[in-house]
C-alpha positions in Angstrom: -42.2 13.6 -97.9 -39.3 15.9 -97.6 -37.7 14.2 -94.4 -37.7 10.7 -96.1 -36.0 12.5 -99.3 -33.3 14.1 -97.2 -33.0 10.8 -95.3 -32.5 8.5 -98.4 -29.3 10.7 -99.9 -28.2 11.0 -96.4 -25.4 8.6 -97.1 -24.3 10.4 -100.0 -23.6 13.9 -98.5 -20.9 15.0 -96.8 -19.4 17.8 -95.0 -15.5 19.4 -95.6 -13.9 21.7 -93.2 -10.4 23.3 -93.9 -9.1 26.3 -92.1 -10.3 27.9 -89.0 -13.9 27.4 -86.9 -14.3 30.7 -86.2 -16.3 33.7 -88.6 -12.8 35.9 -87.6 -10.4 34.0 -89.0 -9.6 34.1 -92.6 -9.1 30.1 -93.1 -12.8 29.3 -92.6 -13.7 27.3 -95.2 -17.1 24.9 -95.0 -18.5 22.7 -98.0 -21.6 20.8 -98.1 -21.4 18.5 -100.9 -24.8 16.2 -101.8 -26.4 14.5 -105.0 -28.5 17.8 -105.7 -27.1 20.8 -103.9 -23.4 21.7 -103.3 -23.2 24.9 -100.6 -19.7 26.6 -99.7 -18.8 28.7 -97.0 -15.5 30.8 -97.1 -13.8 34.0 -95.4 -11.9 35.6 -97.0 -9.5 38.8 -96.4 -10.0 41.8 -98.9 -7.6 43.2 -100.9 -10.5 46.4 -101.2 -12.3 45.4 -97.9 -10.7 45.9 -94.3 -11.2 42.7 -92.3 -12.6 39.5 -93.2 -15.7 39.1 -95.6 -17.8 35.8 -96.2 -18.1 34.6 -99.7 -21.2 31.6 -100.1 -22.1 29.8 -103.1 -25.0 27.8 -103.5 -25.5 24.9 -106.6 -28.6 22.9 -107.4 -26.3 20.2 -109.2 -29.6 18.8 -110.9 -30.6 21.7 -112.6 -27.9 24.5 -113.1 -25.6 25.3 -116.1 -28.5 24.8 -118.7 -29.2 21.0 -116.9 -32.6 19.6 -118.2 
């Protein structure tokens, strides 16, 4: 059941890449964008952190922010 979910909203989910491809460079930036969920992947340099640091944010867009 789950396989032929993912497959029928395969068409409407993409992918977006800006930046870098590697976890050491601070222009890393990945987005996953579907009909339910929208995932982002970002490094980041730190003002209070030496180095880069991930940030990841994870949205079910059919039932987050108070959604029915």
């Amino acid at each position: 059941m789950a396989d032929r979910s993912v497959r029928s909203i395969s068409d409407e989910t993409y992918i977006g890449w800006s930046g870098g491809t590697t976890l050491d460079n601070d222009q890393t930036y990945v987005r996953l964008d579907g009909p339910s969920a929208w995932v982002e992947f970002s490094n980041q340099s730190g003002a209070s952190t030496d180095g880069i640091h991930q940030h990841t944010i994870f949205r079910d867009e059919t039932a987050d922010y108070g959604w029915e």
